[in-house]
TORKE-717435 format. One record per residue (C-alpha): x, y, z; chain; residue number from 1; residue in one letter. Coordinates in Angstrom, 2 decimals, always signed. Each point is the difference from the previous one (the first is absolute). Example, Ala and Ser with C-alpha at 12.3 -4.5 7.8 and 13.67 -1.06 7.14 Angstrom:
// residues 2
+---------+---------+---------+----+-----+----+
!       u !       v !       w ! ch !   i ! aa !
+---------+---------+---------+----+-----+----+
!  +12.30 !   -4.50 !   +7.80 !  A !   1 !  A !
!   +1.37 !   +3.44 !   -0.66 !  A !   2 !  S !
+---------+---------+---------+----+-----+----+
This chain:
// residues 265
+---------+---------+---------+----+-----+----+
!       u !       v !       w ! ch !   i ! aa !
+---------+---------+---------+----+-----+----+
!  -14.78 !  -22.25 !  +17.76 !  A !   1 !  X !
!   +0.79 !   +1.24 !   -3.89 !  A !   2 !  X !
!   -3.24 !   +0.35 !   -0.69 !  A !   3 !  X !
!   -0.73 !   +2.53 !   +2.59 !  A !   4 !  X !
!   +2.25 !   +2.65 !   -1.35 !  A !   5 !  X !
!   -1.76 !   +2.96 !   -1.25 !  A !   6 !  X !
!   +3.01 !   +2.67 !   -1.08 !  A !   7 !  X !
!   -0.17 !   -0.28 !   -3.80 !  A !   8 !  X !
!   -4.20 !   -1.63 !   -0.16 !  A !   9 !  X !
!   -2.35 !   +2.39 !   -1.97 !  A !  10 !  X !
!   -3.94 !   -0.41 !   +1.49 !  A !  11 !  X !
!   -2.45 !   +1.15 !   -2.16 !  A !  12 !  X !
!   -2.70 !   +2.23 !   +1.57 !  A !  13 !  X !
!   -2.35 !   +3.00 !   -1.19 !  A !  14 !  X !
!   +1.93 !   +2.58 !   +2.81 !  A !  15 !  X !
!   +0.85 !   +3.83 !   -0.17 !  A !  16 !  X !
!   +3.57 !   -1.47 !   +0.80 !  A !  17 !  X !
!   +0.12 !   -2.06 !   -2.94 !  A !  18 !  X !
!   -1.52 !   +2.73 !   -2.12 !  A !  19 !  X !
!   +2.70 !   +2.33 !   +0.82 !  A !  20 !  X !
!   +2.97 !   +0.94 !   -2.15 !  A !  21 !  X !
!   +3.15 !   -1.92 !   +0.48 !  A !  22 !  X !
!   +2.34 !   +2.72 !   +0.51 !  A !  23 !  X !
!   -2.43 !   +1.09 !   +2.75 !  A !  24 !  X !
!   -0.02 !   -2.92 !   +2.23 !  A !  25 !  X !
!   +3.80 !   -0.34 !   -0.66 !  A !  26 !  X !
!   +0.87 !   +3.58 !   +1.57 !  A !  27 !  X !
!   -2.82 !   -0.55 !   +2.81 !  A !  28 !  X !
!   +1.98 !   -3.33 !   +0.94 !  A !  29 !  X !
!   +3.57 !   +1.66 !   -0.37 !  A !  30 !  X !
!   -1.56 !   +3.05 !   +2.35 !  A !  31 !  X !
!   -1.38 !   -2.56 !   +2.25 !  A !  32 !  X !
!   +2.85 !   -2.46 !   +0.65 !  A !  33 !  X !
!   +2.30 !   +3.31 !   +0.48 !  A !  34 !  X !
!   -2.59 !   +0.53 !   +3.11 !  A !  35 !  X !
!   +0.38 !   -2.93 !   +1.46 !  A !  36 !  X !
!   +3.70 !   +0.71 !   +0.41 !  A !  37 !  X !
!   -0.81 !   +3.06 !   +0.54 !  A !  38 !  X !
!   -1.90 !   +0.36 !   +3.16 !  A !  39 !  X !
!   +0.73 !   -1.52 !   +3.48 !  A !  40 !  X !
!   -2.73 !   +1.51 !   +1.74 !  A !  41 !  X !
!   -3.36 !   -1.62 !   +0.73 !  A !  42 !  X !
!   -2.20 !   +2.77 !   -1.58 !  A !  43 !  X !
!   +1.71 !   -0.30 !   -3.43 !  A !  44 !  X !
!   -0.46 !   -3.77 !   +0.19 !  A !  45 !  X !
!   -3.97 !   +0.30 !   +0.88 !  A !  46 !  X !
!   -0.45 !   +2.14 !   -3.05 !  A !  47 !  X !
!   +1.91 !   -2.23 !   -1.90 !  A !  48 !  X !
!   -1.86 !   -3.13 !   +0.94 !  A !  49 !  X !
!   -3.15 !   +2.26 !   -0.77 !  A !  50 !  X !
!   +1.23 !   +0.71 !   -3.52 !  A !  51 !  X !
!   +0.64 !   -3.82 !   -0.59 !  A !  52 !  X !
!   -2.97 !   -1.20 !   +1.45 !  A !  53 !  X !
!   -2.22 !   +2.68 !   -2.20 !  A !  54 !  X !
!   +2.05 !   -1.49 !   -3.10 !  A !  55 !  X !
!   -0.27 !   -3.65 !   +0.69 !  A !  56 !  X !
!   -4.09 !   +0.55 !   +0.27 !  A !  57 !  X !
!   +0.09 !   +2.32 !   -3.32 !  A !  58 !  X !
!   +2.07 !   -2.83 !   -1.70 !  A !  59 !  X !
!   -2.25 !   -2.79 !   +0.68 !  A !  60 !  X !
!   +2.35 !   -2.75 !   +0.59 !  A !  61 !  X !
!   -0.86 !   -2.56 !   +2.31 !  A !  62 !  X !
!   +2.25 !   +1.08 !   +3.06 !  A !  63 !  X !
!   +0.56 !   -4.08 !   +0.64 !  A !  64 !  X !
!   +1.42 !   +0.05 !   -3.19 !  A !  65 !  X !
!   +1.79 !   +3.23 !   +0.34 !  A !  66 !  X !
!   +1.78 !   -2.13 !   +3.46 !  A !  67 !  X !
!   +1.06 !   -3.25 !   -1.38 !  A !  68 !  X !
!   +3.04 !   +1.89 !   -1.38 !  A !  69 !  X !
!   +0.82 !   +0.62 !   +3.27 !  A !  70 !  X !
!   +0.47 !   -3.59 !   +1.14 !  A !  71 !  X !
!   +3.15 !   -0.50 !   -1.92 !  A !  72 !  X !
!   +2.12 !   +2.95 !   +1.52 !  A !  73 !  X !
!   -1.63 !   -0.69 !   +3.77 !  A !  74 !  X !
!   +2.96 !   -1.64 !   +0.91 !  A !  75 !  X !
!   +2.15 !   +2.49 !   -1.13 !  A !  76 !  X !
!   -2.15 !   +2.50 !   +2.21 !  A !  77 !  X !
!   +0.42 !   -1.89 !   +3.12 !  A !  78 !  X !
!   +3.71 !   -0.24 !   -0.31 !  A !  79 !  X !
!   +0.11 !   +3.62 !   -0.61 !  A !  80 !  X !
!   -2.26 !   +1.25 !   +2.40 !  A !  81 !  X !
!   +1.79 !   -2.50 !   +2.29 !  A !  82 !  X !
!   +3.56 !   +1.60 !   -0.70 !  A !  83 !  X !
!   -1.24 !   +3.13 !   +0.81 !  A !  84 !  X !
!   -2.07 !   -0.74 !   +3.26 !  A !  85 !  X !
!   +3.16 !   -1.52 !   +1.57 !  A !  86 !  X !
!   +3.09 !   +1.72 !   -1.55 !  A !  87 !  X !
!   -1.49 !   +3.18 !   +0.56 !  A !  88 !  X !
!   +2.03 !   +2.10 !   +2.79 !  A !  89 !  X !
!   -2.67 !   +1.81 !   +2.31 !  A !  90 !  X !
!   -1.11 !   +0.23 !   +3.53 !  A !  91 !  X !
!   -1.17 !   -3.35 !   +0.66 !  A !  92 !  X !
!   -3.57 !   -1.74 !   +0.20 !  A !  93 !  X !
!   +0.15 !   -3.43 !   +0.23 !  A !  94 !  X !
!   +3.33 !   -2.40 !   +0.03 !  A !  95 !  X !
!   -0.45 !   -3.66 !   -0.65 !  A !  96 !  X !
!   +3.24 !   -2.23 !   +0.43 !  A !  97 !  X !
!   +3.14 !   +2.32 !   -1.63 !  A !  98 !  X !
!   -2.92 !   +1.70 !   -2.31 !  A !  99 !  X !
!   -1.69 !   +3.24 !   +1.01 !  A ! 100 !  X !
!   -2.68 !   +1.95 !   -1.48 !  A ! 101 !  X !
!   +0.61 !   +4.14 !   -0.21 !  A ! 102 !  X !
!   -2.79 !   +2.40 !   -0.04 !  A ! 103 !  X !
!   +1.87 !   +1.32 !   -2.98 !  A ! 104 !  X !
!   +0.29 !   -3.46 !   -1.25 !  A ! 105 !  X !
!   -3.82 !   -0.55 !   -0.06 !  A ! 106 !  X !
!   -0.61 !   +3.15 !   -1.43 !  A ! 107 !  X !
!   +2.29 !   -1.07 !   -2.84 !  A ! 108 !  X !
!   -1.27 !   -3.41 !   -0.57 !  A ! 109 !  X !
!   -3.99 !   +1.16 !   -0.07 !  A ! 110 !  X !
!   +1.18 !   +2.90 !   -2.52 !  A ! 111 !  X !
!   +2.14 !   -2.38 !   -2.20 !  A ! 112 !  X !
!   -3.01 !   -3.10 !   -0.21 !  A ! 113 !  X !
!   -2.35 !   +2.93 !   -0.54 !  A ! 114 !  X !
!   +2.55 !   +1.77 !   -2.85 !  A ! 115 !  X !
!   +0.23 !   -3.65 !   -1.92 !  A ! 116 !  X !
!   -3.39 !   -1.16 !   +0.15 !  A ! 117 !  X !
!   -1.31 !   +3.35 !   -1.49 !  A ! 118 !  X !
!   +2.62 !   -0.11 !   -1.99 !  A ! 119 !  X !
!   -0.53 !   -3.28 !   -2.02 !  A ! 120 !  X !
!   -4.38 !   +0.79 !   +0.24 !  A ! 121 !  X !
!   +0.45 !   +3.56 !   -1.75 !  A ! 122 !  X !
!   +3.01 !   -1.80 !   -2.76 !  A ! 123 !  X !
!   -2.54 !   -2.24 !   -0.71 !  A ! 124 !  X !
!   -3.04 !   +1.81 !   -0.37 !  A ! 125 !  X !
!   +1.57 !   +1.41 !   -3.10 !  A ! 126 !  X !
!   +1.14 !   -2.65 !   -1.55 !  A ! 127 !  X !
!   -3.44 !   -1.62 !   +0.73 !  A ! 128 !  X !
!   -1.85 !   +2.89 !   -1.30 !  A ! 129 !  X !
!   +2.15 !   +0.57 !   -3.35 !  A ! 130 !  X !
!   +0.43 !   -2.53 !   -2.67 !  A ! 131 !  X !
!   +3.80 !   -0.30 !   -1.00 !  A ! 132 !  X !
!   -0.51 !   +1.51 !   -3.14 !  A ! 133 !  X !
!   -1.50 !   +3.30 !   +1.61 !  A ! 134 !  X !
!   +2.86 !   -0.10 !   +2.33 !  A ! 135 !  X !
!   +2.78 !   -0.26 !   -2.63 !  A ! 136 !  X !
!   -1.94 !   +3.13 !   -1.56 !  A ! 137 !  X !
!   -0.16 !   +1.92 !   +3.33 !  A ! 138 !  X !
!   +3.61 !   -0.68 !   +0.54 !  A ! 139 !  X !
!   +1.43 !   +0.75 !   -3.61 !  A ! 140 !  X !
!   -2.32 !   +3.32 !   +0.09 !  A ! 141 !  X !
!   +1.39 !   +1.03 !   +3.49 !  A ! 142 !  X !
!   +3.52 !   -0.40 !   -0.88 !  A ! 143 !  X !
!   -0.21 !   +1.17 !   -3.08 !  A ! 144 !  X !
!   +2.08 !   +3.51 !   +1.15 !  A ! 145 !  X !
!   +2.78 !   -2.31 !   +0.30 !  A ! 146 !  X !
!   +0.25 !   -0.97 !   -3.70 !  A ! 147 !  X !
!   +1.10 !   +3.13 !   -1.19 !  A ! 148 !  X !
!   +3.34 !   -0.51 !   +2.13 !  A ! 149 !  X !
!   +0.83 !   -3.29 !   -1.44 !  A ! 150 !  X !
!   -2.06 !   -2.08 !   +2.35 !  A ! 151 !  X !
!   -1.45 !   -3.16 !   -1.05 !  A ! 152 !  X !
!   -3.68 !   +0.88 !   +1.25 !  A ! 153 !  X !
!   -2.15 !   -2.84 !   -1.86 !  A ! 154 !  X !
!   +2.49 !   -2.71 !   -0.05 !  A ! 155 !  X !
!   +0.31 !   +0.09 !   +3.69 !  A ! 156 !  X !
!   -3.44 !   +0.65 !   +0.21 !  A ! 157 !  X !
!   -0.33 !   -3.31 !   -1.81 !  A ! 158 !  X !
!   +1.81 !   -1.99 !   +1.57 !  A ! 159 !  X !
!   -1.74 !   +1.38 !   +3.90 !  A ! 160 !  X !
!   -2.93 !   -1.13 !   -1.45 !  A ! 161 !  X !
!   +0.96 !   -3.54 !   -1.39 !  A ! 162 !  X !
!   +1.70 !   -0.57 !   +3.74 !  A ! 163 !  X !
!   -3.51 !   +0.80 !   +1.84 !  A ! 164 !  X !
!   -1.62 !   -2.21 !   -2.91 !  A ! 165 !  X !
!   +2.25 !   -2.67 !   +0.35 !  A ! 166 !  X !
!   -0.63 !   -0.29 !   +3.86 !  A ! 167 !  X !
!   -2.94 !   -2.02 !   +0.22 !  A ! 168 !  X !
!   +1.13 !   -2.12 !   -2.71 !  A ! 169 !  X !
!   +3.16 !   -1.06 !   +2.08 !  A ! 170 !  X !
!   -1.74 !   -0.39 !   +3.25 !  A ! 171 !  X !
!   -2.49 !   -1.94 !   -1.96 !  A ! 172 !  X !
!   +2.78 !   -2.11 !   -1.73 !  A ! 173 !  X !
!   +0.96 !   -0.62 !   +3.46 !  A ! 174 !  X !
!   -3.11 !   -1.45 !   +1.71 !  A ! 175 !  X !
!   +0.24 !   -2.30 !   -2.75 !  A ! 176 !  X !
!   +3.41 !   -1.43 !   -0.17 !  A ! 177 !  X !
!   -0.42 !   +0.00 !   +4.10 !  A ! 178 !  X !
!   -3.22 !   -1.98 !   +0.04 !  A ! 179 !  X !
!   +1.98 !   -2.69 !   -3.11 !  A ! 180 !  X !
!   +3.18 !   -0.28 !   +2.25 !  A ! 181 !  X !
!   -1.79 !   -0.85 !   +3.01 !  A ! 182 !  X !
!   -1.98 !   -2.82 !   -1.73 !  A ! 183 !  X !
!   +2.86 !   -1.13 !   -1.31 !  A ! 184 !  X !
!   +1.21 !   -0.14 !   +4.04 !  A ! 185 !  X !
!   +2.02 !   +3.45 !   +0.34 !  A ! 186 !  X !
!   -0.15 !   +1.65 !   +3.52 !  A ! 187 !  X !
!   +0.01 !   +3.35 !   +0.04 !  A ! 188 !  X !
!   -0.54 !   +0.41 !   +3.99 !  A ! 189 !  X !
!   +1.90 !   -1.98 !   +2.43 !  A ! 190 !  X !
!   +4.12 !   +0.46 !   +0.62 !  A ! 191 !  X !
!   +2.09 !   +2.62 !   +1.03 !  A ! 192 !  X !
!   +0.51 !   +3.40 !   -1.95 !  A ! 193 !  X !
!   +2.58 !   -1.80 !   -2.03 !  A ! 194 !  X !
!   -2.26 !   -3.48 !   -0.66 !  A ! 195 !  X !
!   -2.83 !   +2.60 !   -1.07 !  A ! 196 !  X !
!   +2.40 !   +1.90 !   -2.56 !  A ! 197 !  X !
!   +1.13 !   -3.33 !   -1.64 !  A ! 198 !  X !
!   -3.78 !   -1.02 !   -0.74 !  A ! 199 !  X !
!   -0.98 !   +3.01 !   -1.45 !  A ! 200 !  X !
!   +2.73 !   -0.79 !   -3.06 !  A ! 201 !  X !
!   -2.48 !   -2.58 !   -1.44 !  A ! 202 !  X !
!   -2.61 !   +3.24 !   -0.17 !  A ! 203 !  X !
!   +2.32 !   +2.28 !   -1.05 !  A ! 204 !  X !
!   +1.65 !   -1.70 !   -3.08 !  A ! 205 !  X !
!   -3.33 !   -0.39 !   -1.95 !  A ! 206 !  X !
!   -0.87 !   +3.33 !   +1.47 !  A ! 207 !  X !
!   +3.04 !   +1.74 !   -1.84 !  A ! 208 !  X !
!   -0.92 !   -2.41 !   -3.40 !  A ! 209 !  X !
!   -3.63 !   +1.08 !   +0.19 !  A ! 210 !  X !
!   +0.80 !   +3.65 !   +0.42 !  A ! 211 !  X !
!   +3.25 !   +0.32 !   -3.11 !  A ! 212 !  X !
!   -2.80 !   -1.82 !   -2.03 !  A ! 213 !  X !
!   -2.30 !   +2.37 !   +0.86 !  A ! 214 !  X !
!   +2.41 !   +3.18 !   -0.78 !  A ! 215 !  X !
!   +1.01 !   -1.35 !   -3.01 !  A ! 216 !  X !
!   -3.33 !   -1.12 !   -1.32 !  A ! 217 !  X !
!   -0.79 !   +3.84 !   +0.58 !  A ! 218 !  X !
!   +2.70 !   +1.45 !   -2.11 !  A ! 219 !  X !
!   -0.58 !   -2.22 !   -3.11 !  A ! 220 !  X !
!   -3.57 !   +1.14 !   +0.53 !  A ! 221 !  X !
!   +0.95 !   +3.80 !   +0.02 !  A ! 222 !  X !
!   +2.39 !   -0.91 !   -2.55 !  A ! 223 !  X !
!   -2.44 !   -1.22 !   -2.05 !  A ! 224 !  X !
!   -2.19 !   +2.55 !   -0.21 !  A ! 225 !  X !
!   +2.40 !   +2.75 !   -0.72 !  A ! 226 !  X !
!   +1.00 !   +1.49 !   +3.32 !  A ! 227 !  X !
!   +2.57 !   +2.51 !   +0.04 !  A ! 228 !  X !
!   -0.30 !   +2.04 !   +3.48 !  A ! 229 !  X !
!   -2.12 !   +2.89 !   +0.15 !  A ! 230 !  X !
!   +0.90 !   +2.33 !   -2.82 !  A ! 231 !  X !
!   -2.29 !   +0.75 !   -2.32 !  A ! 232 !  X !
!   -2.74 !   -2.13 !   +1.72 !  A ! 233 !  X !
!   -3.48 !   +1.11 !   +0.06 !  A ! 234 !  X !
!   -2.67 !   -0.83 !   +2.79 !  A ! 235 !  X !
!   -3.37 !   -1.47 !   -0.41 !  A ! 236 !  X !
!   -1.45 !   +1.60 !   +3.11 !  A ! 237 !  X !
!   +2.05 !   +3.09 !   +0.56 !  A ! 238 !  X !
!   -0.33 !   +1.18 !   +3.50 !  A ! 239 !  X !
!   -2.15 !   +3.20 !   +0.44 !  A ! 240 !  X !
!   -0.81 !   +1.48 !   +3.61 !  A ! 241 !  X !
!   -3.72 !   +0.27 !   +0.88 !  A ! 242 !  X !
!   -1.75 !   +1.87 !   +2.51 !  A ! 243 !  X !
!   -0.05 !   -2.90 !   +2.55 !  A ! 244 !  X !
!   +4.06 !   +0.08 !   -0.50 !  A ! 245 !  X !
!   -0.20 !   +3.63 !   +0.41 !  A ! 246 !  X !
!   -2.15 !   -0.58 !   +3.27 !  A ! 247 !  X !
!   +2.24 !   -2.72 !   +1.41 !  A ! 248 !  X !
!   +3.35 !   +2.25 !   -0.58 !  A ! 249 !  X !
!   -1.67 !   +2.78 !   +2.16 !  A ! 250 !  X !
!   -0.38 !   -2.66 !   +2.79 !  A ! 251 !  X !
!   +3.51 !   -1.18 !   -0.66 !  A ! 252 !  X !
!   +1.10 !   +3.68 !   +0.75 !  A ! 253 !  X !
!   -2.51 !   +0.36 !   +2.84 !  A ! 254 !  X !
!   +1.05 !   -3.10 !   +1.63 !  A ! 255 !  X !
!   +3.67 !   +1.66 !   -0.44 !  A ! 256 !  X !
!   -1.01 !   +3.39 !   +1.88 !  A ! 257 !  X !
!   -1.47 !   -1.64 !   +2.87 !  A ! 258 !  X !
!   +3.04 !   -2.27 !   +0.54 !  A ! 259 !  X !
!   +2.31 !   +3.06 !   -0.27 !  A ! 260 !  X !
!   -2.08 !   +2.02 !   +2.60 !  A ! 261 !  X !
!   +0.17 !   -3.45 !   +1.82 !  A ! 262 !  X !
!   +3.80 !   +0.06 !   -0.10 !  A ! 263 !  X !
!   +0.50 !   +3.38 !   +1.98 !  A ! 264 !  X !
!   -2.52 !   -0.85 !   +3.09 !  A ! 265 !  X !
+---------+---------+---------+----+-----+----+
């Protein structure tokens, strides 16, 4: 189940997307997850799920691939979508026992799925697409208005970074303390809600061991070689725009237009 989280995986691939400047994909994913909020109309979700479907064949990523991260929120989905199909007031469709399903309801719970299964494809596609030292880069050069109030720009970009890095590690980690407690005769499945939250502690002890390690392994590594935040810090591949970035920030800014026309049909 670990293993099939993407958010945080880099996949190496010779794609436009991958070619592209940080900062770039960055403000295309902040401009498209502010659409999928956005819009609650079906023509600004069809050119939506045109946009992601052009970028997911530019990127070359194996769309299985792309999926599996899916698989560990699906449960949350259903209970979501499920909240909304039947606690949704509305003139009424269907009613099964004391539950009934709303027109607005159903509207709700197909716009919702639709809003969080876009919504953890396009996350990912950037952080597949963008090793995490380009993306500390993109973020510390985007933010970097904010330094000039005060604002700790690379150290937070840092640390974003390290997090994202750090997933696949953990869930990693995971499979394998799982798969060691269950040979040793853990059960992870059967029981009650309360049964199943007492036999995770054997996972989650060495989980929290494994991971302070890890943190503190990092810092006497950055210790040791001299790092002191982001002042006076030089880059070995500063970030310069191309024309492909220049390209891609025009169809950024188309892809805005058209959903802003969208908005007042």
């Amino acid at each position: 189940m670990f293993k099939e989280m993407t958010l945080g995986q880099y996949y190496p691939a010779d794609s436009p997307i991958h070619a592209l400047d940080p900062r770039v994909k960055l403000f295309g994913t902040l401009i498209y997850i502010i659409s999928l909020f956005v819009f609650k109309n079906i023509w600004g979700f069809m050119v939506i799920s045109a946009c992601l479907v052009s970028v997911i064949i530019l990127c070359k990523v194996p769309v299985s691939f792309m999926l599996k991260g899916l698989k560990g929120i699906m449960l949350i989905i259903i209970i979501a979508a499920a909240f909304n199909l039947f606690l949704t007031p509305g003139v009424a469709l269907v009613s099964i026992w004391k539950l009934t399903i709303t027109r607005q309801g159903l509207k709700t719970a197909v716009y919702m799925t639709v809003r969080m299964i876009y919504l953890i494809v396009g996350s990912s596609i950037m952080t597949l697409t963008t090793t995490p030292n380009a993306l500390t880069d993109g973020l510390e050069r985007s933010m970097h208005p904010f330094s000039k109030i005060g604002f700790p720009v690379h150290e937070i970009a840092m640390m974003m970074s390290i997090a994202l890095r750090f997933i696949p590690i953990l869930m990693e980690e995971t499979d394998k303390i799982m798969k060691a407690q269950m040979a040793r005769g853990a059960d992870f499945e059967s029981g009650g809600l309360i049964k199943k939250a007492k036999n995770m502690i054997p996972l989650l002890v060495p989980l929290f061991v494994s991971a302070f390690r890890r943190a503190n392994d990092l810092a006497l590594a950055m210790e040791a070689r001299c790092y002191h935040g982001g002042e006076g810090r030089t880059k070995m591949k500063p970030l310069k725009y191309q024309s492909r970035d220049r390209i891609a920030y025009v169809f950024i800014i188309i892809y805005m237009i058209i959903l802003i026309i969208l908005m007042t049909i």
